[in-house]
C-alpha positions in Angstrom: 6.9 -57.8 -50.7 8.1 -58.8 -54.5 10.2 -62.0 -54.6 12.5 -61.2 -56.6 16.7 -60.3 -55.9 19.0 -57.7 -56.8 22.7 -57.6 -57.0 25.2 -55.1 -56.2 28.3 -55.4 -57.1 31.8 -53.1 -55.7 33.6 -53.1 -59.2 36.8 -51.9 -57.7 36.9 -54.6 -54.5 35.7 -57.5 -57.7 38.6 -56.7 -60.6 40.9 -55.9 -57.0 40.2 -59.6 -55.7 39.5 -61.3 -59.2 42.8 -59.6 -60.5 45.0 -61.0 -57.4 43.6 -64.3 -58.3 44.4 -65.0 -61.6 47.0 -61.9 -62.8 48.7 -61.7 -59.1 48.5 -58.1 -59.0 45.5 -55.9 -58.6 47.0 -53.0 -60.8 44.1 -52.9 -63.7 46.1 -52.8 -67.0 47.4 -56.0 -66.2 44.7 -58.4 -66.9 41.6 -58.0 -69.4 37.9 -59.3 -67.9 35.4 -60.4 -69.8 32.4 -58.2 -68.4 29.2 -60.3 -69.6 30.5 -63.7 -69.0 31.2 -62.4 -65.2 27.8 -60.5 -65.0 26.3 -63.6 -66.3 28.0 -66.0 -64.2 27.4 -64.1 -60.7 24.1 -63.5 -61.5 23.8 -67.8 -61.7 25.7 -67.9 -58.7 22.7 -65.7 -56.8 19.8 -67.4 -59.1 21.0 -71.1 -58.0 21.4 -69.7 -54.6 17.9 -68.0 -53.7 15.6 -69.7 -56.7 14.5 -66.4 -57.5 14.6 -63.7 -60.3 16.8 -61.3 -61.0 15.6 -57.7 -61.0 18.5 -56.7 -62.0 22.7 -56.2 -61.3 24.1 -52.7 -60.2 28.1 -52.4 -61.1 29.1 -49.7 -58.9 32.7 -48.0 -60.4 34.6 -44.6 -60.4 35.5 -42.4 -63.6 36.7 -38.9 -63.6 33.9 -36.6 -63.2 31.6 -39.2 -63.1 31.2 -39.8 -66.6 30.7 -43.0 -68.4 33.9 -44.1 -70.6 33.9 -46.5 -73.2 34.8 -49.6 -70.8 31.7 -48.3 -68.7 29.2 -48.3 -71.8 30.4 -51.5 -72.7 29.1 -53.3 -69.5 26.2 -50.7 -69.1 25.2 -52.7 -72.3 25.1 -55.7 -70.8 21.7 -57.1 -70.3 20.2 -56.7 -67.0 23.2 -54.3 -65.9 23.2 -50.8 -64.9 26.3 -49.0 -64.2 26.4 -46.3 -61.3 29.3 -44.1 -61.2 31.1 -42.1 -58.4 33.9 -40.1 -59.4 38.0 -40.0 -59.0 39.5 -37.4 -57.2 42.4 -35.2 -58.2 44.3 -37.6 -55.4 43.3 -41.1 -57.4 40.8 -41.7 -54.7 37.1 -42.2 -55.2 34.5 -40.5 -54.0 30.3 -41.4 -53.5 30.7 -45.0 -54.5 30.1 -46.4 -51.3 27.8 -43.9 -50.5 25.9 -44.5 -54.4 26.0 -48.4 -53.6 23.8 -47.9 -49.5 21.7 -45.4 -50.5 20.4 -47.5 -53.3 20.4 -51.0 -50.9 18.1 -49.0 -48.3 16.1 -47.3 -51.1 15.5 -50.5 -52.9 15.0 -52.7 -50.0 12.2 -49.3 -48.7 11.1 -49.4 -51.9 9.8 -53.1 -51.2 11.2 -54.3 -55.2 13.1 -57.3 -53.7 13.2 -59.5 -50.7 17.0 -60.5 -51.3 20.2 -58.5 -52.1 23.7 -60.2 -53.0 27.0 -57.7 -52.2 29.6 -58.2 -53.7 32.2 -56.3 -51.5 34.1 -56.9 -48.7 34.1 -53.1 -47.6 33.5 -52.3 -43.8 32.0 -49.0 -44.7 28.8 -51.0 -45.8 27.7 -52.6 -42.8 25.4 -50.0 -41.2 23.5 -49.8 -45.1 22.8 -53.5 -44.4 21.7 -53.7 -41.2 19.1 -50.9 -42.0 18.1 -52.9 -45.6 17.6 -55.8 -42.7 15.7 -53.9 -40.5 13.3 -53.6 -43.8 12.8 -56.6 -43.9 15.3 -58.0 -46.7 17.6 -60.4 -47.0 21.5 -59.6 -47.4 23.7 -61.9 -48.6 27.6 -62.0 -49.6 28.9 -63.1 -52.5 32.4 -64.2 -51.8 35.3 -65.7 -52.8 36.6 -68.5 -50.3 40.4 -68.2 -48.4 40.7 -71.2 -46.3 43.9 -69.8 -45.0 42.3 -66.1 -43.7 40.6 -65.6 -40.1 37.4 -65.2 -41.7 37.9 -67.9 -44.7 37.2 -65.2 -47.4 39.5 -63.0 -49.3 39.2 -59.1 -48.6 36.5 -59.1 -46.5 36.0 -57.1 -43.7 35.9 -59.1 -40.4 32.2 -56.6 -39.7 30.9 -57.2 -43.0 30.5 -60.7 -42.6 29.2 -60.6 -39.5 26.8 -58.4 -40.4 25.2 -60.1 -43.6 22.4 -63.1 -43.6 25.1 -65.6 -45.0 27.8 -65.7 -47.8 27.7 -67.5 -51.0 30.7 -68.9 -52.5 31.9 -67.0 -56.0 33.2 -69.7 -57.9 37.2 -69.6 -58.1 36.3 -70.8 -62.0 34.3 -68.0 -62.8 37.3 -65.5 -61.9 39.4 -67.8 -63.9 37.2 -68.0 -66.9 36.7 -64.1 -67.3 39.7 -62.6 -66.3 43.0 -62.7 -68.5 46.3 -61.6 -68.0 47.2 -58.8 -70.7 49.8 -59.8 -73.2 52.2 -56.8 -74.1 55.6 -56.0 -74.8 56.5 -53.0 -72.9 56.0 -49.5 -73.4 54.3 -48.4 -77.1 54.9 -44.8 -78.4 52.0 -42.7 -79.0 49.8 -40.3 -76.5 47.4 -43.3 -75.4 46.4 -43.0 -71.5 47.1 -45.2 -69.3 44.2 -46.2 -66.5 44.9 -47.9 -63.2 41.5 -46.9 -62.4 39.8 -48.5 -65.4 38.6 -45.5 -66.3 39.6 -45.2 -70.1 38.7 -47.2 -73.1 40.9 -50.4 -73.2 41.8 -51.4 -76.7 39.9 -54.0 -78.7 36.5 -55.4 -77.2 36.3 -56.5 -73.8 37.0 -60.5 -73.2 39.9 -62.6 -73.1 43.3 -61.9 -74.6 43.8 -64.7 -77.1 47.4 -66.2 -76.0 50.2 -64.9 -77.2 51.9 -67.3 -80.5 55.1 -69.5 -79.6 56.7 -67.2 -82.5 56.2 -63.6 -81.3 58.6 -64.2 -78.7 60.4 -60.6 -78.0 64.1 -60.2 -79.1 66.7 -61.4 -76.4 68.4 -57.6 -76.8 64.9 -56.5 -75.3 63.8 -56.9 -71.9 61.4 -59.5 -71.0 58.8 -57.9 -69.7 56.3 -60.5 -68.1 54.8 -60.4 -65.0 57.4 -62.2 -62.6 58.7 -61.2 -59.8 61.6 -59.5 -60.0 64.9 -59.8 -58.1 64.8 -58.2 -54.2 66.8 -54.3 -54.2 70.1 -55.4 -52.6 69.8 -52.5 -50.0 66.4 -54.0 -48.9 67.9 -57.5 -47.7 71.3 -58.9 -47.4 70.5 -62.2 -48.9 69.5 -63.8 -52.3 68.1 -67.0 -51.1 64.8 -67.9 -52.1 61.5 -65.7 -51.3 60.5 -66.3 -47.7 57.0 -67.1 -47.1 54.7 -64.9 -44.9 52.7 -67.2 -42.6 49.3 -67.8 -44.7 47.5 -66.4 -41.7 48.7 -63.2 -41.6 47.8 -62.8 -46.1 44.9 -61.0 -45.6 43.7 -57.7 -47.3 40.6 -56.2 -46.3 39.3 -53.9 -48.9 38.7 -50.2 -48.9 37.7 -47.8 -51.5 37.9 -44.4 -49.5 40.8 -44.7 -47.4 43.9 -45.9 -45.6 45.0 -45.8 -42.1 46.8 -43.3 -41.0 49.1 -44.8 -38.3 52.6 -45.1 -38.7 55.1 -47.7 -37.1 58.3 -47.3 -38.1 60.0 -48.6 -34.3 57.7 -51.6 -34.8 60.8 -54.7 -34.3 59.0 -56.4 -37.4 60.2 -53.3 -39.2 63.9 -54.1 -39.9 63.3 -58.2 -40.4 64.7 -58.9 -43.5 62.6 -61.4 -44.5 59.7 -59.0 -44.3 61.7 -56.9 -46.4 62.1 -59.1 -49.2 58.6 -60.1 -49.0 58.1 -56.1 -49.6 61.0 -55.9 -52.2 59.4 -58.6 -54.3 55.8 -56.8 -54.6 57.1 -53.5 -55.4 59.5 -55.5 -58.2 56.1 -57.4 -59.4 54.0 -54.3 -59.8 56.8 -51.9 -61.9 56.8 -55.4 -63.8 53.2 -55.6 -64.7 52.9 -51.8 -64.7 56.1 -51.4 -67.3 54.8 -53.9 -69.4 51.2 -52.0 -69.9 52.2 -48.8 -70.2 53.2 -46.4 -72.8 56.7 -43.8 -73.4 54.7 -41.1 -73.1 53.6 -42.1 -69.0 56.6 -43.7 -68.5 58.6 -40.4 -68.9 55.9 -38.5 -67.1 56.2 -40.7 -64.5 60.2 -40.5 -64.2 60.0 -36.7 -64.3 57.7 -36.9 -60.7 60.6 -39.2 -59.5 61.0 -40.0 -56.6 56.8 -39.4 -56.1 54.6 -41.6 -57.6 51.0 -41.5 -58.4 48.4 -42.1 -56.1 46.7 -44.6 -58.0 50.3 -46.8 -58.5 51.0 -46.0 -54.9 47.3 -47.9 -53.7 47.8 -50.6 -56.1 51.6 -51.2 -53.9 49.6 -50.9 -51.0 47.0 -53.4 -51.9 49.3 -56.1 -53.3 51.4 -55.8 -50.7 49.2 -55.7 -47.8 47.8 -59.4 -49.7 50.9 -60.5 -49.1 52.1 -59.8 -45.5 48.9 -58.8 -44.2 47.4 -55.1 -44.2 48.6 -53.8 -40.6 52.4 -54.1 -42.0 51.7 -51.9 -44.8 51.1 -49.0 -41.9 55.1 -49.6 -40.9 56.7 -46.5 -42.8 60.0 -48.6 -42.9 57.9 -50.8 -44.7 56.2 -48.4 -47.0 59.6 -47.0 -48.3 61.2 -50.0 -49.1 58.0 -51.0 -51.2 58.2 -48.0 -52.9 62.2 -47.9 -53.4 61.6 -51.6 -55.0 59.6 -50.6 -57.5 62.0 -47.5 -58.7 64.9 -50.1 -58.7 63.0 -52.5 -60.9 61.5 -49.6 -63.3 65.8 -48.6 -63.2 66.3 -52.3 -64.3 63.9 -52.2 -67.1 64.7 -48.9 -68.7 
């Protein structure tokens, strides 16, 4: 068998965790990544790791129709790269990724062209593609990055997954740092330009860091300041105003999926009226019409109001996902729970319009 490695890479479960780290939020228009410097410093991370070479690194994404946009042909030019793309649904979800990324692990590892993957994923879905790329006699490995505080230690990983692979390699917490940038904007812009939570459309200006923003182009105090914070709880969600309560760090853990979400619902659960959960829940919906008003542009925002109360699919897993980071994914399943996030994030969107 050829010594040699390959990685693959989730993109959606990387910019989902690297996004949370650095940006807070996982919504995709709200921080910029530098794709080469990533590419490059993964591939390090797996070369330092094994000692061997690098076949090559497969970015695994979604587009509509499954066809490469600009973004996409940026990091397809990366050296060493090559992009594989499933497709986005008329629902927001994706489709074939997962099943892209195992049928290329078992045909590579058949294939005999390396004797050691790295995954970058944390998706349960995966497990039974590695076990057979084992029983082929190659090595599986996780690229991860560390969460002391999380049952497993590693953040949105699936309990299965982990168990499954040879070991787990630590993704530096400086790498994400280094290569992913909060977006600087001012709010909605006029003009037809489309907005992507998918990162699926060209994003203006080449791919990198944002350059910070100059002391003097602070916005106008008649305008709303439209940073990333989080906004104020919906008084209807809580009865106080005290300070955020904190979710026992235990309990923060989001396990990623690309396909799907559970389907049970547990609106009697006695968690589901607890205030404190609420405002937990308040606050992430607040945070996410924050980062979300603040990359978008008229022309979205009003198509967005005119769907009112319904929102996207693609806002409504990016709620999901934040949220379930912050109390803990089985919550997200309480309906009680589900509605208040969503009513948050009309009464912020209300506040900034």
């Amino acid at each position: 068998m050829t010594t040699q490695s390959a990685i693959f890479v989730d993109a959606g479960f990387l910019l989902a965790v690297g996004g949370q780290h650095t940006a807070g939020t996982s919504l995709r228009s709200a921080f910029r990544v530098a794709y080469e410097q990533l590419a490059a410093g993964i591939a390090e991370v797996a070369r330092r790791d094994s000692g061997l070479p690098l076949l090559r690194t497969y970015w695994y994404d979604a587009s509509r129709d499954g066809l490469f946009t600009d973004q996409h042909k940026r990091i397809g030019m990366v050296d060493g790269v090559k992009v594989r793309l499933g497709r986005i649904s008329y629902s927001g979800e994706q489709k074939g990724v997962d099943l892209r990324l195992a049928l290329d692990l078992v045909g590579l590892a058949r294939s005999g062209a390396v004797s050691t993957v790295y995954l970058v994923s944390g998706d349960d879905d995966l497990a039974e593609a590695v076990e057979e790329a084992q029983a082929l006699g190659v090595q599986v490995k996780l690229i991860g990055l560390r969460k002391p505080e999380t049952r497993i230690g590693l953040a949105s990983v699936a309990e299965h997954l982990a168990l499954c692979v040879d070991g787990i390699t630590d993704l530096p917490a400086e790498l994400l740092e280094s290569t992913f940038t909060r977006s600087v904007t001012t709010g909605p812009l006029p003009g037809p330009g489309v907005h992507s939570l998918q990162g699926t459309t060209a994003e203006p200006g080449p791919a990198g860091p944002c350059p910070p923003a100059p002391a003097t182009a602070a916005a106008p105090s008649a305008a709303p300041q439209h940073r990333p914070v989080p906004g104020p709880s919906p008084a209807h969600l809580a009865g106080s105003t005290g300070p955020l309560p904190q979710v026992p760090p235990a309990e923060r853990q989001l396990v990623y999926s690309a396909g799907h979400e559970a389907a049970t619902t547990a609106a009697g659960h006695p968690e589901a009226g607890d205030s404190a959960l609420l405002r937990a829940v308040g606050e992430v919906g607040a945070s996410v019409a924050d980062n979300w008003y603040a990359n978008t542009t008229q022309r979205e925002l009003t198509e967005l109001q005119a769907d009112r109360p319904l929102l996207p699919p693609e806002i409504d897993r990016v709620l999901l996902k934040d949220c379930a980071q912050q109390i803990g994914e089985w919550k997200t399943d309480i309906q009680v729970v589900r509605r208040a996030l969503r009513a948050s994030f009309w009464d912020r969107l209300d506040q900034l319009t």
